[in-house]
TORMAR-870799 format. One record per residue: residue number from 1; residue in one letter; x, y, z negated of N, C-alpha, C in turn. Coordinates in Angstrom, 3 decimals. Layout:
<NUM; "A"; <X; Y; Z>; <X; Y; Z>; <X; Y; Z>>
...
This chain:
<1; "X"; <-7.179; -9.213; 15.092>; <-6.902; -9.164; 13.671>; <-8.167; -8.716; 12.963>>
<2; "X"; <-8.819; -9.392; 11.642>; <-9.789; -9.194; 10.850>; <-9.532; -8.424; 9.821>>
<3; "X"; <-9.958; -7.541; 9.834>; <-9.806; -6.624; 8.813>; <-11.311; -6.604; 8.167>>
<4; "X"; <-10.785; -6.012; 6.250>; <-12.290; -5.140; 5.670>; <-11.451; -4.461; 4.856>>
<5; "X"; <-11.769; -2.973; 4.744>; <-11.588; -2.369; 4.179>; <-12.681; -1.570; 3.208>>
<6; "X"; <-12.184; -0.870; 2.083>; <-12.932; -0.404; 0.933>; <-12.244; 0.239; 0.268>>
<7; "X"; <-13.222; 1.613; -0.057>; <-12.433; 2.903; -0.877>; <-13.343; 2.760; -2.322>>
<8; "X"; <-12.770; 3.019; -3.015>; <-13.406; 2.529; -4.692>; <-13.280; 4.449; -5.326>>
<9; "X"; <-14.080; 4.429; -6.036>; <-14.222; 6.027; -6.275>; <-14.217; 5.489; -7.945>>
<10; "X"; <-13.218; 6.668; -8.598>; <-13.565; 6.580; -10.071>; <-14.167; 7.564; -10.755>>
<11; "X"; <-14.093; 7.401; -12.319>; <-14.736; 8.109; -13.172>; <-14.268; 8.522; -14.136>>
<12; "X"; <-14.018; 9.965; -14.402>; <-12.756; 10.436; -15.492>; <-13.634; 10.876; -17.211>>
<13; "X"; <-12.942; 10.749; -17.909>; <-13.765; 11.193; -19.460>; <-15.235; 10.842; -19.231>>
<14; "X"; <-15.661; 10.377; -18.351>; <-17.206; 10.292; -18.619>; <-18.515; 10.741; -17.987>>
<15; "X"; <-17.722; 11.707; -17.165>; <-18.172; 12.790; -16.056>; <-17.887; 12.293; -14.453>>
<16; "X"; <-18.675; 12.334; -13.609>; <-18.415; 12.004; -12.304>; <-17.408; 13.384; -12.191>>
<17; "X"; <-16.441; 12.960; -11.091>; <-15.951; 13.270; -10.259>; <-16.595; 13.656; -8.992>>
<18; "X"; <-16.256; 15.040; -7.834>; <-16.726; 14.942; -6.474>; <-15.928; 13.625; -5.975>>
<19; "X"; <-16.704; 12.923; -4.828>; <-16.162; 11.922; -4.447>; <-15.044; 12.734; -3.128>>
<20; "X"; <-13.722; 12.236; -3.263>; <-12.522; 12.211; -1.887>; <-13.837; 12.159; -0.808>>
<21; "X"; <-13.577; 12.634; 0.164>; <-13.699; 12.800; 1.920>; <-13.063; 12.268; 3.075>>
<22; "X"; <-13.618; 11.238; 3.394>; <-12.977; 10.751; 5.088>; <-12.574; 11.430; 5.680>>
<23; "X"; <-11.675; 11.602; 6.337>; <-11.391; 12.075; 7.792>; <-11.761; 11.017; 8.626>>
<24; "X"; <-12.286; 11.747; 9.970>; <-12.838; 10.638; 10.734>; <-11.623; 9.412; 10.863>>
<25; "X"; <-9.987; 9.466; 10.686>; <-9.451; 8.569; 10.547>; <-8.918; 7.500; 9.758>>
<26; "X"; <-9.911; 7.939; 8.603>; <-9.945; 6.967; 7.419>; <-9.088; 7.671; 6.359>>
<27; "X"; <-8.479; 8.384; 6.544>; <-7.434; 9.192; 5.520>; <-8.013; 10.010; 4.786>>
<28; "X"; <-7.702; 9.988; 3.151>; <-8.335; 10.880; 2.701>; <-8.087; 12.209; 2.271>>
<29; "X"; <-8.519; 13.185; 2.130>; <-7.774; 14.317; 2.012>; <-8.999; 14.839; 0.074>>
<30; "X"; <-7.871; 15.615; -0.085>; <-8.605; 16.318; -1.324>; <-9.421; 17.368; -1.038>>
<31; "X"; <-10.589; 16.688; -2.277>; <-11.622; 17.664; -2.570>; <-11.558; 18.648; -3.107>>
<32; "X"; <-12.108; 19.935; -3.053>; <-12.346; 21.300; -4.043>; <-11.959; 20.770; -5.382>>
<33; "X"; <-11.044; 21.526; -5.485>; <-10.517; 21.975; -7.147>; <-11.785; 21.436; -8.270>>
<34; "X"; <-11.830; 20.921; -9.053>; <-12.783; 20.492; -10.052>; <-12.601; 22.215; -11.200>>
<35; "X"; <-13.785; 22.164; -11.758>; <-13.574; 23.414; -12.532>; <-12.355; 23.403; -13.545>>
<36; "X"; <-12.069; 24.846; -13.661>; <-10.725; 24.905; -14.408>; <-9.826; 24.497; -13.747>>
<37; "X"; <-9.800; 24.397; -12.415>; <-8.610; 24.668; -11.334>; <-7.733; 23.222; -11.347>>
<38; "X"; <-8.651; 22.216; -11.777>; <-7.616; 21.346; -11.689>; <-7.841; 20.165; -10.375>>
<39; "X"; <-6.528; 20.055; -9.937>; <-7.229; 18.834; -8.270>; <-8.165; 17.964; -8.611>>
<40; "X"; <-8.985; 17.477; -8.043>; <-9.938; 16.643; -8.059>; <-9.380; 15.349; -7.223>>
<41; "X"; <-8.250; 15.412; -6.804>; <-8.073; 14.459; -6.120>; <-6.484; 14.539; -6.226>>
<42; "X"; <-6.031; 13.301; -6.910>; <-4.142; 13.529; -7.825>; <-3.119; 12.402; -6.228>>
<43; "X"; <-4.104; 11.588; -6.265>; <-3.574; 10.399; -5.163>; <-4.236; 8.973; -5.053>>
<44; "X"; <-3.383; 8.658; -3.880>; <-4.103; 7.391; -3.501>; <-3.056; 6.134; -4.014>>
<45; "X"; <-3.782; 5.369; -4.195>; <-3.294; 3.746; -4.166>; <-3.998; 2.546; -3.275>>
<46; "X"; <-3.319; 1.962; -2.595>; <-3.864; 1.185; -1.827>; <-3.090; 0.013; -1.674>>
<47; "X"; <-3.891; -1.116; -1.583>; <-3.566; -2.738; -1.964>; <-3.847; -3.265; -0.840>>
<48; "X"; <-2.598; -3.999; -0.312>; <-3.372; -4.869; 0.839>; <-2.847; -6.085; 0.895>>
<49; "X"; <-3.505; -7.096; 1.014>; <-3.342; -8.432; 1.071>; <-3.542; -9.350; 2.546>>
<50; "X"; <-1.931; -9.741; 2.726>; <-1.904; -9.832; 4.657>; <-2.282; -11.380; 4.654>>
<51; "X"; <-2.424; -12.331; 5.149>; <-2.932; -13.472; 4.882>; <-2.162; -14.070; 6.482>>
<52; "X"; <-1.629; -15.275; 6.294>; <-1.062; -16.442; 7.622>; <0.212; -15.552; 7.907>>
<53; "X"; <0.747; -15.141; 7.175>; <2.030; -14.220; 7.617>; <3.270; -14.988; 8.412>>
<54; "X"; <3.894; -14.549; 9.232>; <4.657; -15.450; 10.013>; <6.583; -15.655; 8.770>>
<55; "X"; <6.179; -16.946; 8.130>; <7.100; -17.511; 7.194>; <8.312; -16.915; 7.310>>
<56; "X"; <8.939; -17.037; 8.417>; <10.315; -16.425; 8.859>; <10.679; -14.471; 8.583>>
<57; "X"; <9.370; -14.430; 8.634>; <9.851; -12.724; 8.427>; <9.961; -12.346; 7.032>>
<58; "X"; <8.658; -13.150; 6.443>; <8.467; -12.844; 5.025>; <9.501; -13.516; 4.120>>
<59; "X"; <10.484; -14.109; 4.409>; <11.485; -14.755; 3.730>; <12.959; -14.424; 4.489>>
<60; "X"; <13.331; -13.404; 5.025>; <14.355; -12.616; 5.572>; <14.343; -11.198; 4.291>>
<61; "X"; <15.143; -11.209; 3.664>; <15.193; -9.338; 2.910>; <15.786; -8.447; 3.855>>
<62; "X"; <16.390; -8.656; 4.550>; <16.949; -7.726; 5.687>; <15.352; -7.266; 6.345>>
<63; "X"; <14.443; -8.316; 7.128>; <13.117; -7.413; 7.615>; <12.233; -6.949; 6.453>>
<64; "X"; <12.356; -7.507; 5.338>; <11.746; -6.962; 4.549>; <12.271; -4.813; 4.136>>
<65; "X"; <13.615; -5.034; 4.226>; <14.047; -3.517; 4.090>; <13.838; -3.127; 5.066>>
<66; "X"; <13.517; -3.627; 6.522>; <13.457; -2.926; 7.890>; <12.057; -1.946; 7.809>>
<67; "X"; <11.249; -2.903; 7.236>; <9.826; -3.039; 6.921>; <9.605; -1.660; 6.215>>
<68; "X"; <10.404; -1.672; 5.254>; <10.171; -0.411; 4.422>; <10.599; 1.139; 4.833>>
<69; "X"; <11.532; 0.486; 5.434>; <12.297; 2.238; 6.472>; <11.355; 2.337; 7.253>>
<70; "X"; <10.785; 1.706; 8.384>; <9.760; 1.920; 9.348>; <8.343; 2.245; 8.957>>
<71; "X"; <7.868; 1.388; 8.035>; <6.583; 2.474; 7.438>; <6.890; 4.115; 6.695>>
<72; "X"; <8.154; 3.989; 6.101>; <8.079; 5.388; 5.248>; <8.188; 6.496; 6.414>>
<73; "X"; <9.050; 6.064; 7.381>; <9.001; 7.248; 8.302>; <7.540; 6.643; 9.441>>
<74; "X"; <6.657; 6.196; 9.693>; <5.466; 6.043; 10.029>; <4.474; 7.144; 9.121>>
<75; "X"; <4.244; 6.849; 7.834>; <3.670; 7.652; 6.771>; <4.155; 8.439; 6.489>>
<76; "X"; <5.708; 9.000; 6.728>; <6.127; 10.490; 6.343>; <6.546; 10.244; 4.992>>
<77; "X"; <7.089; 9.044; 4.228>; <7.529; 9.360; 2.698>; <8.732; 9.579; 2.781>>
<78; "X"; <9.231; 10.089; 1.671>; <10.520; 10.043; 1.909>; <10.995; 9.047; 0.688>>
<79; "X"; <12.294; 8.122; 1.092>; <12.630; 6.949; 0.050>; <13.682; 7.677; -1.006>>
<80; "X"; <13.662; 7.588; -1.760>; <14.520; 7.616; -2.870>; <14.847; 6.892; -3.600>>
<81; "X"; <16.462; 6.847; -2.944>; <17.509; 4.946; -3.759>; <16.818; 4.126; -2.892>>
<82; "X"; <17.661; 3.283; -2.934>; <17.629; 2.045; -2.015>; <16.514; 0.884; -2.367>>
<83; "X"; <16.094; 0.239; -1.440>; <15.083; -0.691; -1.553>; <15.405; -1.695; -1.886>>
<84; "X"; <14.614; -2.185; -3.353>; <15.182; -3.772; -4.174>; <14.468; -4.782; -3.761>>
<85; "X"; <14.895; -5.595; -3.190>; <14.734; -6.930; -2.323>; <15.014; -8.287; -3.240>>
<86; "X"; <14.430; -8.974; -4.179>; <14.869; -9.991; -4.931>; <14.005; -11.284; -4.753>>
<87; "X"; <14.674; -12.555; -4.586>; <13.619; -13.503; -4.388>; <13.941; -14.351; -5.652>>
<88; "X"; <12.791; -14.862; -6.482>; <12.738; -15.348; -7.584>; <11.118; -15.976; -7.622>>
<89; "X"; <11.039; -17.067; -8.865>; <9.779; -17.497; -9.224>; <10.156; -19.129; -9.167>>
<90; "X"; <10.362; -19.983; -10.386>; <10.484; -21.207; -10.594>; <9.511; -21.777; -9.829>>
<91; "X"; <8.151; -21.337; -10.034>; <6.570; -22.086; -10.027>; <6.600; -21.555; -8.748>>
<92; "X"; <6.635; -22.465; -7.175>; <6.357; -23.068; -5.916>; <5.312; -21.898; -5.374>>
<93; "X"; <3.698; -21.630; -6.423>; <3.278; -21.138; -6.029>; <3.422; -19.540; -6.189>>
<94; "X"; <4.280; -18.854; -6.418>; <4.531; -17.388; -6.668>; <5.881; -17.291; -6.596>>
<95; "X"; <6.682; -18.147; -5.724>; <8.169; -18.096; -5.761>; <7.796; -17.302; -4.152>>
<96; "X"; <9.088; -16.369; -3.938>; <9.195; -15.668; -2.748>; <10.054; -14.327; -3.086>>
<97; "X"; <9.956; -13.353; -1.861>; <10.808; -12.329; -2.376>; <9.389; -10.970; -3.115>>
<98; "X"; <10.164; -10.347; -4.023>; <9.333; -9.501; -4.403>; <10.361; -8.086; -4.209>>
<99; "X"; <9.292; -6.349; -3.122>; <10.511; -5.573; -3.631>; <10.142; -4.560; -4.124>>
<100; "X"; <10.802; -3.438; -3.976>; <10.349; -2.462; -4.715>; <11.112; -0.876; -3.511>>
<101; "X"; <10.075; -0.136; -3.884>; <10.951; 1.309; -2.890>; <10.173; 2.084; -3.551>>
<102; "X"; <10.814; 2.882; -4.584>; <10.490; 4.667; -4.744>; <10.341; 5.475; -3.662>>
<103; "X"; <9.515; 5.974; -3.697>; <10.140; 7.239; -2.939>; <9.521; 8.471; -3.394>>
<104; "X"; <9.831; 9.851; -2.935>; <9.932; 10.879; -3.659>; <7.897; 11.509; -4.498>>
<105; "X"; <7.470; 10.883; -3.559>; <5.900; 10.928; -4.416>; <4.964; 9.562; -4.902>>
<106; "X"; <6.227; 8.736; -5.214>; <5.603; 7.369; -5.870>; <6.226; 6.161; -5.513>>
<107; "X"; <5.735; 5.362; -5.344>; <5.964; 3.838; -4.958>; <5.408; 3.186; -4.105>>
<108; "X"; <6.516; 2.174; -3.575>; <5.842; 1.399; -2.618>; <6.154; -0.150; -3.096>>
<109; "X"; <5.767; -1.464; -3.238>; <5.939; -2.789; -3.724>; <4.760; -3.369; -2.842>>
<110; "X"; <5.693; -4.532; -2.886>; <5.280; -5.557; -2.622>; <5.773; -7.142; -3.438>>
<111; "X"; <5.079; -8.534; -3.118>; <5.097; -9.585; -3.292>; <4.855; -10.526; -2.018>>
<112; "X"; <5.943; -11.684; -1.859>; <5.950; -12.008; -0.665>; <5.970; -13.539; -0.841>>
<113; "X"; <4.728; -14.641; -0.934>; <4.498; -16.064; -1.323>; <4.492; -16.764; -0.317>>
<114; "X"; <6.041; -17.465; -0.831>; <6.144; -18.391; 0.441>; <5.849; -19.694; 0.298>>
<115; "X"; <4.556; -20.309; -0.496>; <3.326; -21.648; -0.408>; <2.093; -20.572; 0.562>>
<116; "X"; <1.630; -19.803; 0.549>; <0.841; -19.178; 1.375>; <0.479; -18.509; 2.106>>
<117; "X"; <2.130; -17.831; 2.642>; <2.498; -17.015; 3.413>; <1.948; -15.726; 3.405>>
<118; "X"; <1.294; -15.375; 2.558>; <1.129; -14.113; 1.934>; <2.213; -13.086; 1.645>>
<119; "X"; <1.424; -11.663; 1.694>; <2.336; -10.619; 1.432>; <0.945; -9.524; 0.705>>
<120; "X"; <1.618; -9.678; -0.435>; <0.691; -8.583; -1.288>; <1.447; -7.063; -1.246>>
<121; "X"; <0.992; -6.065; -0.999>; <1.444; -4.946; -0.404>; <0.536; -3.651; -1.478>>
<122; "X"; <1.604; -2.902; -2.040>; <1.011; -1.771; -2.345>; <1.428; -0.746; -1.966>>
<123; "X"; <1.144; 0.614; -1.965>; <1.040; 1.511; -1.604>; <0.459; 2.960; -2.408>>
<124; "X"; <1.159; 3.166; -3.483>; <0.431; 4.564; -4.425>; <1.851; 5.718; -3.888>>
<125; "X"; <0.747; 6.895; -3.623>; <1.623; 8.028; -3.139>; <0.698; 9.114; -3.801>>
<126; "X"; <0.781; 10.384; -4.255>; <0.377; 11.663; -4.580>; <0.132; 12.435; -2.850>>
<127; "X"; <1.253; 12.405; -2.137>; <0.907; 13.051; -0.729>; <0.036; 11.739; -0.195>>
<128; "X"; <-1.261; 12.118; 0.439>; <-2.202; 11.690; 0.912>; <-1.686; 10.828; 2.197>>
<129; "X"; <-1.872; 9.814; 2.674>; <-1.700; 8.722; 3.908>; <-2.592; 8.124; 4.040>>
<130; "X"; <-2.962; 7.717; 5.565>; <-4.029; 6.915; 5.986>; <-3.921; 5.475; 5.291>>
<131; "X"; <-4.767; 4.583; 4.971>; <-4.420; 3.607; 4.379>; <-4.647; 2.518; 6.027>>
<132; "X"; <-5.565; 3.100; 6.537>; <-5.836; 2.351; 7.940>; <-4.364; 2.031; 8.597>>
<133; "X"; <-3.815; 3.067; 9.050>; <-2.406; 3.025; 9.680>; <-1.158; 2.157; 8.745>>
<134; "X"; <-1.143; 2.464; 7.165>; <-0.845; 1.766; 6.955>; <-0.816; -0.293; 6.747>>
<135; "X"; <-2.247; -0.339; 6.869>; <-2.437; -2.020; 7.176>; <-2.607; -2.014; 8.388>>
<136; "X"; <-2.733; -1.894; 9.433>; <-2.353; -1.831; 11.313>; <-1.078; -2.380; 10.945>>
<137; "X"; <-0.299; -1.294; 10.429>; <1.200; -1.518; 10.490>; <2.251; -2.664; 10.020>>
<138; "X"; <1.531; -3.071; 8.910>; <2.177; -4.057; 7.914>; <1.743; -5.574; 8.198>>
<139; "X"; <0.097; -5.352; 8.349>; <-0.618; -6.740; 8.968>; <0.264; -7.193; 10.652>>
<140; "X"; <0.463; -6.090; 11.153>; <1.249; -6.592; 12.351>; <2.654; -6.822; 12.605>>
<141; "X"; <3.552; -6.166; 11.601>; <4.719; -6.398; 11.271>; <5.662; -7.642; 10.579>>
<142; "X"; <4.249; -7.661; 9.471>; <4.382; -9.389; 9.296>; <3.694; -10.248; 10.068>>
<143; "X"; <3.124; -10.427; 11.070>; <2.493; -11.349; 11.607>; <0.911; -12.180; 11.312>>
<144; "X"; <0.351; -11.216; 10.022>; <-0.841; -11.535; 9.811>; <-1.947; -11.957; 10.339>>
<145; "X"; <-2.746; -12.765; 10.512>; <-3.791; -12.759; 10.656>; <-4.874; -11.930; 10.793>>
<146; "X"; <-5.033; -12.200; 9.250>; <-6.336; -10.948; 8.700>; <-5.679; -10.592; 7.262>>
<147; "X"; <-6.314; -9.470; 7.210>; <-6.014; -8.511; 5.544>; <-7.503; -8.251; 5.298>>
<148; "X"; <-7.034; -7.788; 3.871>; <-8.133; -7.747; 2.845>; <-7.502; -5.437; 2.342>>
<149; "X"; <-7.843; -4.961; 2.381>; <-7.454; -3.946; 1.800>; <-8.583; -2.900; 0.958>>
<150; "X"; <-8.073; -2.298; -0.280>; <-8.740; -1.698; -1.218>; <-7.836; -0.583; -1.517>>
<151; "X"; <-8.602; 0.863; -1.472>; <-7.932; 2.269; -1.483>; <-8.781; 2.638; -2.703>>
<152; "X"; <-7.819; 3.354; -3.441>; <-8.617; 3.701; -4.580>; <-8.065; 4.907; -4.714>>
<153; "X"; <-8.626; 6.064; -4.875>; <-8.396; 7.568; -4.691>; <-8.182; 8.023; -6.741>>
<154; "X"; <-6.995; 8.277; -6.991>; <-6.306; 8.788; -8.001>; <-6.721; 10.469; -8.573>>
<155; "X"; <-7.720; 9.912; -9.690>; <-7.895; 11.180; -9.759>; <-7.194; 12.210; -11.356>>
């Protein structure tokens, strides 16, 4: 499986930010308090785009909710309310299922295109998660190929 991954660092009022910190396992953890005691580091969001996905999974909502119980307890989230599973889209090329899962420190969504067998995958949480483990997990669950993934640290 081909992977590239990339962490994108931002810029608040105008002023750099300390940049988030690797752990040698790709996860990021927060930096020292920014002055005036406030986190320097609020959360992550991370986008991943699975590419050659195996058709049959990505067009089942039953593995699609399987999908979502098994990463949250992989990553430790906890879900809150049930996971919305809806397939819609007139136009061929963006018709598929799209869902949605709260859980108690954010969101999890996705988009699932069945002309390209794609699965666009997000991932924003306040409690910190590897974004690595999370595309291992999802790229192989759907049957991917290769992914494309971008972590962007919430500040």
């Amino acid at each position: 499986m081909k992977t590239r991954s990339g962490v994108t660092t931002g810029r608040a009022g105008g002023a750099t930010k300390a940049a988030p910190r690797l752990r040698p396992s790709g996860a990021l953890q927060a930096s020292p308090a920014a002055p005036g005691g406030e986190p320097a580091l609020w959360g992550l969001a991370t986008s991943i785009d699975i590419y050659d996905c195996d058709p049959a999974t990505i067009r089942d909502a039953d593995r699609i909710r399987r999908f979502v119980v098994e990463l949250c307890e992989l990553i430790e989230m906890q879900r809150f309310g049930d996971t919305l599973v809806v397939h819609f889209g007139e136009d061929e090329r963006v018709a598929g299922y799209s869902m949605v899962q709260l859980i108690e420190t954010s969101l999890i969504s996705a988009h699932f295109a069945n002309q390209t067998n794609t699965v666009y995958l997000d991932v924003f949480s306040c409690k910190m998660y590897d974004p690595q483990v999370v595309e291992t997990f999802a790229c192989s669950y759907f049957g991917g190929s290769r992914c494309i993934t971008h972590s962007t640290p919430r500040l």
